[in-house]
C-alpha positions in Angstrom: 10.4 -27.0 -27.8 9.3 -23.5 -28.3 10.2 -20.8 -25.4 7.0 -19.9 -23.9 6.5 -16.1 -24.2 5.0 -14.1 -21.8 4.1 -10.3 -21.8 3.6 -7.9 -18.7 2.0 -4.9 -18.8 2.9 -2.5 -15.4 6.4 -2.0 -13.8 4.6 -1.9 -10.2 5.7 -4.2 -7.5 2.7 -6.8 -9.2 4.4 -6.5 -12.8 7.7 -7.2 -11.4 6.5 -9.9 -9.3 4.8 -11.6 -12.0 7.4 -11.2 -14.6 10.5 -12.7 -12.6 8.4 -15.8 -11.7 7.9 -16.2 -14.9 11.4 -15.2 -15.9 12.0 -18.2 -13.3 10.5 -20.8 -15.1 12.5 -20.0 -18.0 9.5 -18.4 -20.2 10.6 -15.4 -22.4 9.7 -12.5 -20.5 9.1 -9.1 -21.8 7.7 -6.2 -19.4 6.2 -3.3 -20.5 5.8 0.4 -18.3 5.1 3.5 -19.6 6.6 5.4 -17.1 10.5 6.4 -17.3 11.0 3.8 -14.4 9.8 1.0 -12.7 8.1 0.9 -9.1 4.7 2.3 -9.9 3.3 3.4 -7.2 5.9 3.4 -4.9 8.8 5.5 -6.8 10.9 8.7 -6.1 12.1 11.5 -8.1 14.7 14.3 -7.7 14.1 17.4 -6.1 16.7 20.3 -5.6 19.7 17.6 -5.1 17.8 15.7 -2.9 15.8 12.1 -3.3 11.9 12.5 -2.8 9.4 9.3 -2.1 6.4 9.9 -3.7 4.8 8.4 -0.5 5.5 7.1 3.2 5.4 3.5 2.3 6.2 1.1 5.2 5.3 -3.0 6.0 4.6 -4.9 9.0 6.8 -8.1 9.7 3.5 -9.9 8.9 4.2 -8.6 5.0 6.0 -11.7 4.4 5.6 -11.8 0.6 6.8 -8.5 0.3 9.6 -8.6 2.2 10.4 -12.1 0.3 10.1 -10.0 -3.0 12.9 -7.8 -1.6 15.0 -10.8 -0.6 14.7 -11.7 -4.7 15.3 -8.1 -5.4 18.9 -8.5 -3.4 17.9 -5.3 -1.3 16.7 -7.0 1.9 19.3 -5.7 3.8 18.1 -2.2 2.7 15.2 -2.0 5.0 14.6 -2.2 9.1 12.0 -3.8 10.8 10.9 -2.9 15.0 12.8 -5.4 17.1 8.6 -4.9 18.5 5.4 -2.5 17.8 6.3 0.6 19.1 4.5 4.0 17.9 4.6 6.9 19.9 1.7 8.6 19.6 1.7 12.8 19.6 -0.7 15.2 20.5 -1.4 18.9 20.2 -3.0 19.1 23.2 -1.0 17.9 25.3 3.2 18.0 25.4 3.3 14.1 26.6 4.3 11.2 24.4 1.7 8.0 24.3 2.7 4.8 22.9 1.1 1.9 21.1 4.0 -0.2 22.2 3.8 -4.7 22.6 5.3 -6.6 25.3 7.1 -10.3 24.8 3.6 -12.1 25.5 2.0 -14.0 23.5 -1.4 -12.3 20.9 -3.6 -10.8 21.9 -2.2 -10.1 25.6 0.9 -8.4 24.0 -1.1 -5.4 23.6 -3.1 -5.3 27.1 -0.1 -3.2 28.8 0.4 -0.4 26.6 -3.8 -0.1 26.1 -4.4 -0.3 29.6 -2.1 3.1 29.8 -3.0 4.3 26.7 -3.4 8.5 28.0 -5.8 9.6 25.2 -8.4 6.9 26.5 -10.5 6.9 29.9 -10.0 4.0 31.7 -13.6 2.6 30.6 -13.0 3.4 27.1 -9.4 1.8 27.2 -11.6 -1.7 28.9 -14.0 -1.2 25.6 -11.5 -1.2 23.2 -9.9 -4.3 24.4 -13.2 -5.9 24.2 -14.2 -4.7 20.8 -10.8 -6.1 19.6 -11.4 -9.5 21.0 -14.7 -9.3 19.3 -12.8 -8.2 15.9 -10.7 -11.1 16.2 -13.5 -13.1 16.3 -15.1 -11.6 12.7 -15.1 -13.7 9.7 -13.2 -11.3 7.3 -14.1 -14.2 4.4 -17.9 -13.9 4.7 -19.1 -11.9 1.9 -21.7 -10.4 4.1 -19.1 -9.0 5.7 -17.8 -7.2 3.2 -20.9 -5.3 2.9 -20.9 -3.7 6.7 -18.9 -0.8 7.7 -16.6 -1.0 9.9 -17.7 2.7 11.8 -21.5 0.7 12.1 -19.4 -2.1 13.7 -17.2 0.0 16.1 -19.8 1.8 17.1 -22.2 -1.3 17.8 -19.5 -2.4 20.1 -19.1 0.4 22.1 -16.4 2.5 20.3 -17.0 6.6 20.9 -15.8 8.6 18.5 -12.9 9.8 20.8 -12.0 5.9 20.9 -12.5 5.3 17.1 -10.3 8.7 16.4 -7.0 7.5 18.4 -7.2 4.0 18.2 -9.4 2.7 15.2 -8.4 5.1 12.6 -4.9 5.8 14.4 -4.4 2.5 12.4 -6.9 2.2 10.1 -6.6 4.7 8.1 -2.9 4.3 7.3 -3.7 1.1 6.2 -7.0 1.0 4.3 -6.7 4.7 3.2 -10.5 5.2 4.8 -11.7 6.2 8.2 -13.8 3.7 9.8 -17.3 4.9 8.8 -16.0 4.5 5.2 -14.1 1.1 5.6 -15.2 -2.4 4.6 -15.4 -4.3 8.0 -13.8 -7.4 5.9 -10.7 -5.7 5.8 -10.5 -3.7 8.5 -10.5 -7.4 10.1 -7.7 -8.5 7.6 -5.9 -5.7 8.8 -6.6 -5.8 12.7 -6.4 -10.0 12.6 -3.2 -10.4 10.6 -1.3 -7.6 12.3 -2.5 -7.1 15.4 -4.6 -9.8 16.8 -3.0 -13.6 15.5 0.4 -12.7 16.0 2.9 -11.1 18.8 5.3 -9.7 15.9 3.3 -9.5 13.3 2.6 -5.5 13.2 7.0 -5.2 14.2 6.5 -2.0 12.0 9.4 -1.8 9.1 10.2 1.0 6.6 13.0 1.5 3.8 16.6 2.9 4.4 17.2 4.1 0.8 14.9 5.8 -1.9 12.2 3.6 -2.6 13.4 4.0 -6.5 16.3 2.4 -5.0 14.5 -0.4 -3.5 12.3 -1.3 -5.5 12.4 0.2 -9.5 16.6 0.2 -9.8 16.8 -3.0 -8.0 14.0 -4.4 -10.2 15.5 -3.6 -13.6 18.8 -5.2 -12.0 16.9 -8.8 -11.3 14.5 -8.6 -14.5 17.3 -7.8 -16.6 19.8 -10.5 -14.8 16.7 -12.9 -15.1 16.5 -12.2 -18.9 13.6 -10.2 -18.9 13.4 -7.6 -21.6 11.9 -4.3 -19.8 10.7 -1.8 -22.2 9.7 1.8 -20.0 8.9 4.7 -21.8 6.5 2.4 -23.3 2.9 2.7 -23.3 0.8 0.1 -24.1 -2.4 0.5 -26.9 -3.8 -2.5 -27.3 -3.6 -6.2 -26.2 -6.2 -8.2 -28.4 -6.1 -12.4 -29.1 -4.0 -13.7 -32.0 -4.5 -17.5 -32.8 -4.0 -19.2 -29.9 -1.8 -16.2 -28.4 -2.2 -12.8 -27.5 -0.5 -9.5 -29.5 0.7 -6.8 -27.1 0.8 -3.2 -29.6 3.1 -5.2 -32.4 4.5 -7.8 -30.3 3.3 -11.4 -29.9 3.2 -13.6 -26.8 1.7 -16.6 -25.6 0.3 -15.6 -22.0 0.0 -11.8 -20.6 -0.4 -10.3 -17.5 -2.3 -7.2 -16.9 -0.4 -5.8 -14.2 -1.8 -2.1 -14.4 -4.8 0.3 -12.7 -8.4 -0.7 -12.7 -9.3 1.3 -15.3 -6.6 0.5 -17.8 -7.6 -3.2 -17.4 -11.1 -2.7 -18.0 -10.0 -0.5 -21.2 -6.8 -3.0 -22.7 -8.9 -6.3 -21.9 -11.1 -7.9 -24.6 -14.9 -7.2 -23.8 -16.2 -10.8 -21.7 -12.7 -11.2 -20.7 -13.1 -10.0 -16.9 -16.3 -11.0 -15.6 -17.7 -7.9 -14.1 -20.1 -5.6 -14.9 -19.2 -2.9 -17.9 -17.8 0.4 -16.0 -17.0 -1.9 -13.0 -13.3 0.4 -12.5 -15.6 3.5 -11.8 -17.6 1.7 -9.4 -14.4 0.6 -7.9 -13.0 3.8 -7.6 -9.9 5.4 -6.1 -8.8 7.4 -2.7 -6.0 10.0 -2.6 -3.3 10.2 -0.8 -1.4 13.5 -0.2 2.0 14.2 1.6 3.1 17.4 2.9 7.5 17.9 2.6 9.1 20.2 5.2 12.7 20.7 5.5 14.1 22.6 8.3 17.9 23.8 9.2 18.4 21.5 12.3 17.1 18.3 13.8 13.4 18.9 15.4 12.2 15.2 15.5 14.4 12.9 17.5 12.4 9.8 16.3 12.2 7.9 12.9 7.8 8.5 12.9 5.3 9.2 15.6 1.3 9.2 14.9 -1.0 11.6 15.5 -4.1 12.3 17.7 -6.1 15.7 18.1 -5.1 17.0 14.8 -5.5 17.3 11.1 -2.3 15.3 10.8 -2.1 11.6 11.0 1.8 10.0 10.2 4.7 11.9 10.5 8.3 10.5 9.6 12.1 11.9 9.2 13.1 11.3 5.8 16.2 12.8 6.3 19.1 9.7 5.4 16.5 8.5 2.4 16.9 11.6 0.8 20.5 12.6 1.5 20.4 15.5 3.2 23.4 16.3 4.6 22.4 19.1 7.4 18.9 20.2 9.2 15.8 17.2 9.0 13.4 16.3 6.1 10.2 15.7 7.6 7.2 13.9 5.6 3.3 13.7 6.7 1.4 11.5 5.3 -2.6 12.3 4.8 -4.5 9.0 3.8 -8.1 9.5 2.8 -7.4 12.9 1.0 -10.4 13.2 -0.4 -11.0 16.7 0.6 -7.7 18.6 0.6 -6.0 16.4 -2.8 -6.6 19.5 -5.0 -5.7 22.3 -2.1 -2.8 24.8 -3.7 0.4 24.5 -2.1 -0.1 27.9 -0.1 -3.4 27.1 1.2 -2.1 23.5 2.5 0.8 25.6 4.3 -1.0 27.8 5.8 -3.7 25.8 7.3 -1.7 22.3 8.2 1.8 23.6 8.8 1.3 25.4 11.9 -0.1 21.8 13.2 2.7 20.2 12.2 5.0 22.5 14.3 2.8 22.2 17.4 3.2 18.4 17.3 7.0 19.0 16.6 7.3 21.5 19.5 9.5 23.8 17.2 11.0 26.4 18.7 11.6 30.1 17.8 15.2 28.9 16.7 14.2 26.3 14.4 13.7 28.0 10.3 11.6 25.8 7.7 14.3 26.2 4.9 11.4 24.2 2.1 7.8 23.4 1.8 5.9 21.5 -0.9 3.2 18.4 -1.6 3.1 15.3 -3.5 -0.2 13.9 -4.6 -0.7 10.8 -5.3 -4.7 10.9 -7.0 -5.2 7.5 -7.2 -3.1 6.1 -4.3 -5.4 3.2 -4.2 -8.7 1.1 -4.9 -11.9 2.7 -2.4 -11.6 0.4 0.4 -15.8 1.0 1.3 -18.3 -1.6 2.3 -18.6 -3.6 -0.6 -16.0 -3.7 -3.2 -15.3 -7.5 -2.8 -17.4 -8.4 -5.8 -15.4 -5.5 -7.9 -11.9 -7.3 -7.1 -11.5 -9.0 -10.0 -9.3 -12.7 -9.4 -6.0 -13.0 -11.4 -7.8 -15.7 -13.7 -9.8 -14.0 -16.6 -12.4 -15.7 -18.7 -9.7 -15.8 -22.2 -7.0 -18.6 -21.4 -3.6 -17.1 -21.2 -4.7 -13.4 -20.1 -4.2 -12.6 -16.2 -4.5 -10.1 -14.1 -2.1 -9.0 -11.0 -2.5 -5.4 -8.7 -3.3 -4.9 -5.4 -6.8 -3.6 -6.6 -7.7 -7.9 -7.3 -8.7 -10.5 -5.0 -6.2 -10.9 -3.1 -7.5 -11.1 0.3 -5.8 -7.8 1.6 -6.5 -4.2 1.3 -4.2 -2.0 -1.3 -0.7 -2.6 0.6 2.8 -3.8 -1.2 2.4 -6.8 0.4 -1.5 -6.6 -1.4 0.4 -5.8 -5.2 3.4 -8.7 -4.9 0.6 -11.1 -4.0 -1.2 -10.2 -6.7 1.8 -10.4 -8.9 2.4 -13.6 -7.6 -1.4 -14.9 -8.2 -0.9 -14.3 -11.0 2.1 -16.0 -12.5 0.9 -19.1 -10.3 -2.5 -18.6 -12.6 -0.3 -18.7 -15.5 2.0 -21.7 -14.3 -1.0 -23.6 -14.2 -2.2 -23.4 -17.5 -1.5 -25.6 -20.5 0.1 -23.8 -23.6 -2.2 -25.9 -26.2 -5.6 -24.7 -24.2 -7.9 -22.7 -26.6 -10.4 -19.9 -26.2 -13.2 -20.8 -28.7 -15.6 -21.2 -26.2 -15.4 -18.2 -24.9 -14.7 -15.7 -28.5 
């Protein structure tokens, strides 16, 4: 019996999910990335001696696929995970700590101590945001309809000021869907809000990586696809995939079954015309949201914490990415900006002189404390536009041709543009594949 051949396009965390399942089921596997390295977008690169993520990636214990992806990377022991949700929570306006921090009972009353004490609230705005999140529970996030509402209009129907929506709502929200809430779908602000706050005591136990993410995920990647036999090809751009008999041809090599593991708008330009059933220019409609991250290195320790989140400021996550670099003396410290619509093509200067002076106020630097480097990372297209709506542009991993899929955490997977949104996909995918017969034929669809 022939070896089944199967071709991935994209070294992300959904190409590399998809090609070791199949790799599994002892198809011939051969992945193809353009860039230098695998990991997509969640990668590193060098800097001055020192390791740089491209972004602030974490996962919430809830990220089960994910963190089983890392388990078949070997690398699971390269990440920690809260023992339980705690976030301290930093103003500029005021010197004292918050917390968003769960007790031992069980969801949704693990979360009614640290809200009832929450300092940025009033006491009737802390009762209203309990309420509005029993309400959100309560949201069917698989309704189409409500896909199509925003999650501000929501909020705001049920009783959520815009001082509550800025330091609870978008504390959270905007980290994860990379929107504030009058931008958001309400469908997956509830994905977000159900699975890892609201069904579950431990499911937002917040985790983060202890290495380089290109250590994590793209070296330990080429380790398992090569020790799976999986031929990886980087460096290697792909031009064309078009039908061939009853196979598909990927540039000038032949497969069986592919898997389109790449951005929106690559898919809409390597697949056949009919072959995802969406309108023409559908991957503009979806669109993109930046994310950008500001890099500040100073000559001692001024954060005594792994992260905190912020609240009366410009700034939303901050972290110490001091061991995942390997810096030996002084803190790296990282702040992440989701939804950077408006600042992503702000010069270097310009973003240091109007955001670092924030950063130091929520640090508390002192006089003694000397920034030593300063500089941004930009990721332009960090993800899909999480608005009202995009639902029916999420494309499922099945297309209409037999033997071409789809993987990405821009599909229909069910959860916003996360890892644990792009190793689902990946896996979606392969299951897609799996599942179809090798002698099925497209002539009813050519």
């Amino acid at each position: 019996m022939t070896t089944r051949r199967v071709g991935v396009v994209g070294g992300g965390l959904a190409g590399i999910t998809a090609a070791l399942r199949s790799a599994d089921e002892g198809f011939a596997v051969t992945l193809f990335e353009a860039r230098p390295r695998l990991g997509g977008l969640t990668h590193s690169f060098r800097r001055d001696g020192l390791w740089i993520d491209n972004g602030q990636h974490v996962f919430l214990r809830c990220c089960t696929a994910y963190q089983s992806f890392l388990e078949r990377l070997g690398v699971a022991d390269q990440v920690t995970v809260q023992d339980r949700l705690d976030v301290p929570v930093r103003s500029e306006l005021d010197r004292r700590d918050g917390r968003l921090r769960r007790t031992a009972l069980p969801a949704p009353l693990h979360l009614g101590a640290t809200l009832a004490r929450y300092r940025w609230l009033s006491r009737t705005a802390r009762a209203r945001v309990v309420r509005a999140a029993l309400a959100l529970g309560r949201v069917d996030r698989t309704d189409p309809e409500t896909d199509g509402l925003s999650f501000g209009d929501w909020l705001t129907a049920h009783g959520q000021d815009q001082r509550a929506i800025e330091t609870v709502w978008d504390l959270i929200g905007i980290a994860t869907l990379n929107a504030p809430a009058e931008r958001a779908s309400l469908a997956l602000a509830a994905t977000v809000f159900q699975l890892g706050l609201l069904e579950s005591a431990a499911a937002a136990d917040i985790g983060w990586s202890l290495v380089p993410l290109q250590e994590l995920h793209g070296d330990a990647a080429l380790r398992a696809l090569t020790a799976a036999g999986v031929r990886v090809r980087t460096r290697s751009r792909v031009r064309e995939v078009v039908p061939a008999g009853d196979g598909w041809t990927v540039d000038d090599a032949a497969f069986d079954d592919v898997v389109l593991a790449v951005p929106p708008a690559a898919a809409e330009r390597l697949a056949p015309a009919g072959a995802i059933e969406l309108e023409p220019g559908w991957a503009d409609e979806l669109g993109s949201t930046p994310i950008v991250n500001l890099h500040a290195i100073y000559d001692r320790v001024v954060l005594g914490e792994s992260f905190f989140a912020a609240v009366d400021s410009p700034l939303q996550w901050v972290f110490d990415r001091t061991r995942q670099a390997g810096l030996k003396q002084g803190q790296y410290i990282a702040v992440s900006l989701s939804a950077a619509d408006d600042i992503v093509d702000t010069p270097v200067p310009v973003l240091r002189d109007r955001l670092l002076p924030h950063l130091e106020r929520l640090l508390r630097i002192t006089a003694e404390a000397r920034l030593l480097d300063f500089f941004v990372t930009r990721e332009r297209h960090a993800t899909f536009r999480q608005r009202p709506g995009t639902a029916g542009l999420r494309a499922s991993a099945r297309t209409a041709l037999p033997g071409l899929y789809l993987a990405g955490a821009w599909t229909d997977t069910g959860w916003p543009a996360t890892m644990e949104g792009a190793v689902r996909s990946g896996e979606a995918a392969a299951a897609a594949l799996l599942a179809r017969r090798p002698a099925e034929r497209r002539e009813a669809v050519l």
